[in-house]
C-alpha positions in Angstrom: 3.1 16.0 28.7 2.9 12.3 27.7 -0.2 10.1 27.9 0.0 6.4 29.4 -2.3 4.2 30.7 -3.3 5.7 33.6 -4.1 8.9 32.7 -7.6 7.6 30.9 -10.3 10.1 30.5 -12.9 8.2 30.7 -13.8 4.2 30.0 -17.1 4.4 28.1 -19.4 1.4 27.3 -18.7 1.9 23.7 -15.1 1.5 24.5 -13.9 4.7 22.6 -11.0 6.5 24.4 -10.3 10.3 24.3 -6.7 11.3 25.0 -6.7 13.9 26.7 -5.8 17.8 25.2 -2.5 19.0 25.8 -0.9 15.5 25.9 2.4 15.5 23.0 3.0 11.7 23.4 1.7 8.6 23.4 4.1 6.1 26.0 5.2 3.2 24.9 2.5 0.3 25.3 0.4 2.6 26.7 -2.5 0.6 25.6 -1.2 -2.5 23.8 -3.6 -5.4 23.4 -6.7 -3.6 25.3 -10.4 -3.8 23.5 -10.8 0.1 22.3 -12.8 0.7 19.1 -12.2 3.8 18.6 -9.4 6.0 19.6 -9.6 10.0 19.3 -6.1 11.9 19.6 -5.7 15.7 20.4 -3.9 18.0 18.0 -1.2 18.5 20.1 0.6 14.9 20.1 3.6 14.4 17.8 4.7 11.0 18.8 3.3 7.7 19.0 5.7 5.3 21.1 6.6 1.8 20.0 3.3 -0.9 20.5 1.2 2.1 21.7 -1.8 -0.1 20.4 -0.2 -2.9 19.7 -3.0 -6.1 19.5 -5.5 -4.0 20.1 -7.5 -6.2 17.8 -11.3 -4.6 18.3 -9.6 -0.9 17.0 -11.5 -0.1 14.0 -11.2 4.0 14.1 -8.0 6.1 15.1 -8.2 9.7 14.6 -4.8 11.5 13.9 -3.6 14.6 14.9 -2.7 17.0 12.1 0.7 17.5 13.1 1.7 14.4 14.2 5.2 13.7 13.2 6.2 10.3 14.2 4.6 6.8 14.5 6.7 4.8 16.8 7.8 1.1 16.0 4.8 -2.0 16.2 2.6 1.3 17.3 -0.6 -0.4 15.4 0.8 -4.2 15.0 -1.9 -6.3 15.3 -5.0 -4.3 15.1 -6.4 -6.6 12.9 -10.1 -4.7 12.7 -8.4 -1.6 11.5 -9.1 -1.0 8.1 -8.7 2.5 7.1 -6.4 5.5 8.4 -6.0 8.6 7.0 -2.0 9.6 7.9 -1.5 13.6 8.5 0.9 15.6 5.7 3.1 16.5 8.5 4.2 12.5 9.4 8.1 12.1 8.8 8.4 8.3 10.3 6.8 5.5 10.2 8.3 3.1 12.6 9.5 -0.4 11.5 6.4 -3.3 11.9 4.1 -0.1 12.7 1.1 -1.7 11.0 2.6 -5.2 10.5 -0.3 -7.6 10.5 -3.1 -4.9 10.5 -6.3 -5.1 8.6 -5.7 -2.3 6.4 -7.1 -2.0 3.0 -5.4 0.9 1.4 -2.9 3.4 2.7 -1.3 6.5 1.6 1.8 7.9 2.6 2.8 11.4 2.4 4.5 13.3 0.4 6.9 14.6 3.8 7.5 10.9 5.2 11.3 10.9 5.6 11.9 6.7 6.2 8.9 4.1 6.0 10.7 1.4 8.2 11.7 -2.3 7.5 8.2 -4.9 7.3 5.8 -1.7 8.3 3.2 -2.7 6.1 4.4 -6.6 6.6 1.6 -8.9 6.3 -1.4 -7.2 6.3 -3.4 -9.8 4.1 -6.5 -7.5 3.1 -4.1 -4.5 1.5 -4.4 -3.8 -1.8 -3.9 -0.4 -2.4 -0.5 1.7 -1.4 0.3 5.1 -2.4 4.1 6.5 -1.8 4.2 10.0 -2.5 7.6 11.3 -1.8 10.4 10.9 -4.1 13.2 10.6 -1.2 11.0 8.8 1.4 13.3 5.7 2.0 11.5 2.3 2.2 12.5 -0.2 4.1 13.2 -4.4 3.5 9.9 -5.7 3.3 7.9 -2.3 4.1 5.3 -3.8 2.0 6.3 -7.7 1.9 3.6 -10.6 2.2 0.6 -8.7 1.3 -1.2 -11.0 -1.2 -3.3 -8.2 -2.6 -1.0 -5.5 -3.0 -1.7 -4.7 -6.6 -2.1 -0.9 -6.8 -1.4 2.2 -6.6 1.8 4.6 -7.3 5.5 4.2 -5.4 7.5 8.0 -6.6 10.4 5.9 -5.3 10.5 4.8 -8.4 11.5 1.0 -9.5 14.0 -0.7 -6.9 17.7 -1.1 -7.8 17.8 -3.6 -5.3 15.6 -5.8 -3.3 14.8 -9.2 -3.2 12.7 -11.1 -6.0 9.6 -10.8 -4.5 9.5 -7.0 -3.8 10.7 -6.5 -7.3 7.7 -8.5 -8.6 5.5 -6.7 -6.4 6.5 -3.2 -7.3 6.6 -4.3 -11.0 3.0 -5.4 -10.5 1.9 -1.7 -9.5 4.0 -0.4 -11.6 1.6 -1.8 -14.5 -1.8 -0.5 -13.4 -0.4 3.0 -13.9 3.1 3.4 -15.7 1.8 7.1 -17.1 2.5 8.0 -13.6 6.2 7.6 -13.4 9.2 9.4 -14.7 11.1 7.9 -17.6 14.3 6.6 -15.1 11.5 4.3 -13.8 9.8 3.6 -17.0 13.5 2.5 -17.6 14.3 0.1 -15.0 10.6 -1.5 -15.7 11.1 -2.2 -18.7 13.9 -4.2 -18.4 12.9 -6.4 -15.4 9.8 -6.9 -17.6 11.6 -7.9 -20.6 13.3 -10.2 -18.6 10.7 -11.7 -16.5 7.9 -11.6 -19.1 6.2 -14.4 -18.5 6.2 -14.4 -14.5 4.8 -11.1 -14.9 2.0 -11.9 -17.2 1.3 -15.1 -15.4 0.5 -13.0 -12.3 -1.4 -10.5 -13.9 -3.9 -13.1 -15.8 -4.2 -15.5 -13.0 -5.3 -12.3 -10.6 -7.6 -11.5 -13.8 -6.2 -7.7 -13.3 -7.7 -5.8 -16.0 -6.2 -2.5 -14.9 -2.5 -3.8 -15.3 -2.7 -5.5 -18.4 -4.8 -2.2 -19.8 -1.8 0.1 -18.4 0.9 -2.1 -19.9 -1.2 -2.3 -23.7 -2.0 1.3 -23.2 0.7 3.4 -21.5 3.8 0.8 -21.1 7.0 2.0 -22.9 7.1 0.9 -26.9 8.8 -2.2 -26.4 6.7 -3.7 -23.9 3.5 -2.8 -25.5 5.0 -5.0 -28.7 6.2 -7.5 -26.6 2.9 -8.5 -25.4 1.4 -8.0 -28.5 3.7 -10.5 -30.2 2.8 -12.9 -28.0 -1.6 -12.1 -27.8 -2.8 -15.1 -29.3 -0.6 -17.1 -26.4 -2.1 -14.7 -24.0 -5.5 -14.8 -25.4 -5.1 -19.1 -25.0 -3.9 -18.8 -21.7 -7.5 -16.5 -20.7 -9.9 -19.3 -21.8 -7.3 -21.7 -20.0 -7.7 -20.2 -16.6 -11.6 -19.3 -17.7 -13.9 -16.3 -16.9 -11.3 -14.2 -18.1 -13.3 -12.2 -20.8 -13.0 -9.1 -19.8 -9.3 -9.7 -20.2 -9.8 -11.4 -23.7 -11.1 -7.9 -24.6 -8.1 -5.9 -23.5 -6.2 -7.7 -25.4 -8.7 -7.4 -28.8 -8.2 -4.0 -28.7 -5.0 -3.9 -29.8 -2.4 -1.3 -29.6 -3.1 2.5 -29.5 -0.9 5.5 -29.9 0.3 7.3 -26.8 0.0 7.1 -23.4 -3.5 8.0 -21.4 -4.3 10.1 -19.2 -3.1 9.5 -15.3 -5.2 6.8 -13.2 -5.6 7.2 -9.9 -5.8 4.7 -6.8 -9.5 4.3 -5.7 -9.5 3.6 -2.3 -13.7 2.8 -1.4 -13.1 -1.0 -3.2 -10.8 -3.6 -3.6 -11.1 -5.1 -7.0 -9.8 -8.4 -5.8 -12.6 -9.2 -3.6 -14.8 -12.8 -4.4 
C-alpha cells in the first residue's frame, strides 16, 4: 500500500499528520512544500520517495519507522525547521540531497547504511555534529559539503583517499576532536595531510577557538603530530592572544605533552559548542 496526498487521515489544527497503518511507502512529493509540523509514520513503511517533504519548511518533528529501509532522494530538502531526527538501525540508503539545506544540528548514521548519497547533508548551515558508523557505508561528493559548523564527531570511513580540498579539511577537522577513535590506517593518512597542511589546519582550529580539537591532537594525535605542534607552541600561543579571548586555548597548549592516548570521546548531541 503507498501513501500520497490524498489518502490524509486527518488535517488537524496543529497541523500534525498521521500516515495511516499498513501504508509501506511514502509517493513521491506526496507532501512537498505543505505546512506540517509534525509528521508520525507507521512501522510498516520502508520507503520514503524522492521530495516526499520536500520544503516543507514548518516540519520540526518526523517520527521514523523502525524498519524503514530507504530515504528517497531530496525526501527532507528544505525543511529548514527540522532540527533533530533520530534514523532507525535498519536504514540502508540515504538518497542523494535527502536533507540538503535542512536545519539539522547533529545526525547519526547507522552502522547498516549501505551508500549516503552525493550533497545529502549539503548545506545545512546549523550542523555540527555527524556520526558515520559503518566502515563500508560509501559517502558520496559532498555528502557533508558547505556545512560551516561541521566540526565533530566520528566518520569509520576512515580518512578520504580522494576528495576535494575542502572535504579533506573537513574530515581532518573531525578527525582531531577524537583521533583515539580511529584505527591506525586512518591515524595514517591524518597524519600526513596534517604534516602537510599544518598551518591551514591549526589556523582553522584556533580561529573556531575549538578546544576539543586542539586537546585531541596534544593528547591522542599520533607522536609526530603531537611534537609538531609542540615545536611550534609559543607561535601558537602568539597567535591565541592575536585573535583574543582564546584562553582557554592558551591553557591546552600550557599543559604540554602527556603520554598515551585518552580514553574515547564521544559526540554530545544536546549543544553545539559553536553557538554565540
Amino acid at each position: 500500500m503507498c501513501w500520497s496526498e490524498g489518502n490524509t487521515e486527518q488535517r488537524m489544527a496543529e497541523k500534525k499528520l498521521t500516515i495511516e497503518q499498513g501504508t509501506t511507502a511514502i509517493e513521491p512529493e506526496a507532501y512537498a512544500e505543505e505546512d506540517w509540523t509534525e509528521v508520525v509514520l507507521p512501522e510498516t513503511v520502508r520507503n520514503i520517495g524522492a521530495a516526499a517533504f520536500m520544503n516543507c519548511a514548518a516540519l520540526e518533528k518526523i517520527t521514523l519507522p523502525k524498519g524503514l529501509k530507504e530515504i528517497g532522494e531530496g525526501a527532507f530538502t528544505g525543511c529548514t525547521s527540522l532540527s533533530e531526527i533520530r534514523l532507525p538501525e535498519c536504514l540502508e540508503v540515504i538518497g542523494e540531497m535527502a536533507f540538503f539545506g535542512s536545519g539539522l544540528r547533529s545526525i547519526a548514521v547507522p552502522e547498516r547504511v549501505v551508500s549516503i548519497g552525493e550533497m545529502a547533508f549539503w548545506d545545512c548551515p546549523e550542523l555540527w555534529c555527524a556520526e558515520v558508523k559503518g566502515e563500508k557505508t560509501r559517502l558520496g561528493k559532498d555528502a557533508f559539503g558547505s556545512c560551516p559548523k561541521l566540526r565533530e564527531g566520528f566518520f569509520a570511513t576512515g580518512f578520504p583517499e580522494e576528495g576535494n580540498p575542502a572535504e579533506k579539511l573537513q574530515m581532518m577537522l573531525i578527525w582531531c576532536t577524537a583521533p583515539e577513535l580511529y584505527n591506525e590506517e586512518t591515524d595514517r593518512a591524518a597524519e600526513m595531510y596534517f604534516l602537510q597542511n599544518e598551518e591551514l589546519i591549526m589556523e582553522q582550529i584556533l580561529e573556531a577557538n575549538n578546544e576539543k580539537a586542539l586537546r585531541g591532537l596534544l593528547l591522542n594525535s599520533p607522536e609526530r603530530i603531537q611534537s609538531r605542534i609542540l615545536q611550534h607552541r609559543e607561535h601558537y600561543i602568539r597567535r591565541c592572544t592575536e585573535l583574543g579571548k582564546r584562553q582557554g586555548m592558551q591553557a591546552i597548549f600550557l599543559v604540554g605533552k602527556m603520554d598515551g592516548r585518552q580514553k574515547p570521546g564521544n559526540c554530545h548531541f544536546e549543544e553545539d559548542p559553536f553557538a554565540l
